[in-house]
C-alpha positions as CSV (number, residue, x, y, z in Angstrom):
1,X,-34.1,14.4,0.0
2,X,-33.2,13.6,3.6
3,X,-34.6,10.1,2.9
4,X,-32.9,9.5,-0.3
5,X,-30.0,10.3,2.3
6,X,-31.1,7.9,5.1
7,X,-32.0,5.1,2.5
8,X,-28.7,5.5,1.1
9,X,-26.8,4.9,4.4
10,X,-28.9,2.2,5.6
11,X,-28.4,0.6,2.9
12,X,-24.5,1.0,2.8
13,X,-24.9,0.0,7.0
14,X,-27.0,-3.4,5.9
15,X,-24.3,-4.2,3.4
16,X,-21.1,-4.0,5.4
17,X,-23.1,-6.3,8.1
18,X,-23.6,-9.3,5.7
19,X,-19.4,-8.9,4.7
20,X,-17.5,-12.5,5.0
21,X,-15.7,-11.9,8.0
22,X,-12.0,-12.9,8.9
23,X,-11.8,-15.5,11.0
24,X,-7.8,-17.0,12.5
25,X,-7.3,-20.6,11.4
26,X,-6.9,-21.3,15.4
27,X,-10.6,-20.7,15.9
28,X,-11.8,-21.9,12.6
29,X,-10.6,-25.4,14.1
30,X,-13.0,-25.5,16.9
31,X,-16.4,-24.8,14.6
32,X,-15.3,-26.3,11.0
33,X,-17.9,-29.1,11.6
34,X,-20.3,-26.0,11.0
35,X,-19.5,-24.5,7.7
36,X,-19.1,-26.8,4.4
37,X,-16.3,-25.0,1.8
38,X,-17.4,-22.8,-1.1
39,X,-13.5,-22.3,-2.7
40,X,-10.6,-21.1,-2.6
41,X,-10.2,-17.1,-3.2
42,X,-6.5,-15.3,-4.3
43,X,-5.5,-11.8,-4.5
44,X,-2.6,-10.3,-5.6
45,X,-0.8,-7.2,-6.6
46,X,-2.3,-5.0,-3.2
47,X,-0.4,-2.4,-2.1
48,X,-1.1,-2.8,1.8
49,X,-2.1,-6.3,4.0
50,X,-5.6,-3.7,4.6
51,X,-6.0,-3.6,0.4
52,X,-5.4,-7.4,0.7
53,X,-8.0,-8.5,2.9
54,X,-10.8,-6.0,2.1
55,X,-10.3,-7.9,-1.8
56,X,-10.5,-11.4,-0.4
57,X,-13.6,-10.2,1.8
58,X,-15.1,-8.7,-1.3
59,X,-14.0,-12.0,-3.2
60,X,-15.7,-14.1,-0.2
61,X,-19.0,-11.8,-0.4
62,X,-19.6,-12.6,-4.1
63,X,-19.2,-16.4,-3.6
64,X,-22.2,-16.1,-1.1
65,X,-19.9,-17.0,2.3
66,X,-19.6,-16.2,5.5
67,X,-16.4,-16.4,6.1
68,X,-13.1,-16.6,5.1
69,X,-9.6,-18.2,6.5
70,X,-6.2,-16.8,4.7
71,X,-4.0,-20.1,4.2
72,X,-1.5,-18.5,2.8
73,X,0.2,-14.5,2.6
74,X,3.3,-13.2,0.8
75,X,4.9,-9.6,1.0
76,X,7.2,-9.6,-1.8
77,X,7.1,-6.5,-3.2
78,X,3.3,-6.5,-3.7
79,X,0.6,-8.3,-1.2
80,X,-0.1,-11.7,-1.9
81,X,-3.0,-13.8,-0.3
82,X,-5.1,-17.1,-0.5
83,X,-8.0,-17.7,1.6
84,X,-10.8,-20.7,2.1
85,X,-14.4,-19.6,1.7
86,X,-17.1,-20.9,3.8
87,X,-20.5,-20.8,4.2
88,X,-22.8,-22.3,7.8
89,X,-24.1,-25.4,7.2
């Protein structure tokens, strides 16, 4: 049982490490020669700017990249957001 438990959270801690990170558009500019673009992502309807970037993360993870830069966020009402996926060259 206790290592159903640890396999379980290591699993869950392996997982959350391999997560398409953020990253700010300023510092995106100094390494883009290093990543090649999967896509763009798009979320709407979240409740909270958190809710909004843990979907484009989850939207970044399941087009295989590594990271992701929001280009564009609204707050009207609902949370609005559209990122560019990318993956290291």
């Amino acid at each position: 049982m206790k290592l159903t438990i640890l396999g379980i959270l290591l699993s869950a801690f392996a997982f959350s490490a391999m997560a398409a990170d953020l990253m700010p558009k300023a510092e995106f500019a100094k390494v883009k020669d290093h990543y090649v673009s999967l896509g763009s992502i798009t979320t709407s309807g979240e409740v909270s700017a958190a809710d909004a970037k843990a979907e484009l993360s989850k939207m970044a993870d399941e087009k295989g990249g590594d990271i992701y830069v929001v280009t564009s966020a609204n707050t009207k009402n609902k949370m609005h957001g559209t990122a560019e996926v990318y993956k290291k060259k």
